[in-house]
MARMAR-9512 format. One record per residue: residue number from 1; residue in three letters; x negated, y negated, z negated of N, C-alpha, C, CB in turn. Coordinates in steps of 0.05 Angstrom, whole numbers, plus 5000, padded with zeros to 4 digits. Atoms other than C-alpha are relative to their C-alpha. Glycine has a CB too. Example, Ala and Ser with C-alpha at 12.3 -4.5 7.8 and 13.67 -1.06 7.14 Angstrom:
2
seq:type:n.east:n.north:n.up:ca.east:ca.north:ca.up:c.east:c.north:c.up:cb.east:cb.north:cb.up
1:ALA:4982:5024:5000:4754:5090:4844:4982:4976:5000:5020:4999:4975
2:SER:5016:5024:5001:4727:5021:4857:5015:4978:4986:4991:4991:5029
END
This chain:
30
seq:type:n.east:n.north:n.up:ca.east:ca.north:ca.up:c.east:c.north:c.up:cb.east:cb.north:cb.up
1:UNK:5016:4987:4978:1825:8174:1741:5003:5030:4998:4970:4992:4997
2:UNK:4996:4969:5007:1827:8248:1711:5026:5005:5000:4990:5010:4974
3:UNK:4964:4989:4991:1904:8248:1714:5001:5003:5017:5024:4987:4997
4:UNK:4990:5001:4965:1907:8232:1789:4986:5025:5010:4988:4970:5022
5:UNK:5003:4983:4996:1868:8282:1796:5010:5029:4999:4988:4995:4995
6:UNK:4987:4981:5010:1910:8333:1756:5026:5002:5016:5003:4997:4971
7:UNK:4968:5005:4978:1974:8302:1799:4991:5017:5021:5009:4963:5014
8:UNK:5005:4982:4967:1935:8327:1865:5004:5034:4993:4959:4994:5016
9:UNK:5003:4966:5003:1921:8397:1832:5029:5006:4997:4979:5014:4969
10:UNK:4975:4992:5001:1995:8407:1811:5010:5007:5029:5015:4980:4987
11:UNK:4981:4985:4979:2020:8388:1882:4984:5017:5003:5011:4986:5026
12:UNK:4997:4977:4986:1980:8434:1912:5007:5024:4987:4980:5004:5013
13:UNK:4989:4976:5025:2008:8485:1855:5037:5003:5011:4997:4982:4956
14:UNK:4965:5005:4995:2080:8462:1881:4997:5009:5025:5016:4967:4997
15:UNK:4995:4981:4975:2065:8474:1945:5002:5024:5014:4993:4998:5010
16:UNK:5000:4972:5007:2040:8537:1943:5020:5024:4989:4986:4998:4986
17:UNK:4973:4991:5010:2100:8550:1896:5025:5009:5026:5010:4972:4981
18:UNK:4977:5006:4972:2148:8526:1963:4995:5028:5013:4993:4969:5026
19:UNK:5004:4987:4972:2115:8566:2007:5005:5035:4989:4962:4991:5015
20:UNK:4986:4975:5011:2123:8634:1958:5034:5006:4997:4989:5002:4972
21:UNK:4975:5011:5013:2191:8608:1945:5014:5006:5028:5000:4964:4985
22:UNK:4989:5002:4980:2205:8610:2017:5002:5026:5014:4988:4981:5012
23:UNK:4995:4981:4989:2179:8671:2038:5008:5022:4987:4984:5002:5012
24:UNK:4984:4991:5010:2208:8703:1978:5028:5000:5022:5000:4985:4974
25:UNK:4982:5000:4997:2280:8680:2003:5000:5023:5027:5008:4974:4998
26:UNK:4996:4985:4972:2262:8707:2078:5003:5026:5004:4981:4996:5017
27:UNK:4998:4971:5009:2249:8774:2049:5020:5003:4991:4983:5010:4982
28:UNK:4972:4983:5001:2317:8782:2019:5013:4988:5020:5019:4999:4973
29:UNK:4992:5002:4977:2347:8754:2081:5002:5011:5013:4994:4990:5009
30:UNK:5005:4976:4972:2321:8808:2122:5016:5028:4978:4951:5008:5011
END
């Protein structure tokens, strides 16, 4: 029960990650 919980917190840790990850790249792009 407390793992699945820790799974959800990660993704949204990963996602968050993506989404820095992304607008990192767009910034050296430009």
């Amino acid at each position: 029960m407390d793992n699945g919980r820790k799974n959800v917190k990660n993704k949204k840790r990963n996602k968050m990650y993506i989404e820095v990850l992304k607008i990192s790249a767009h910034d050296i792009v430009n």
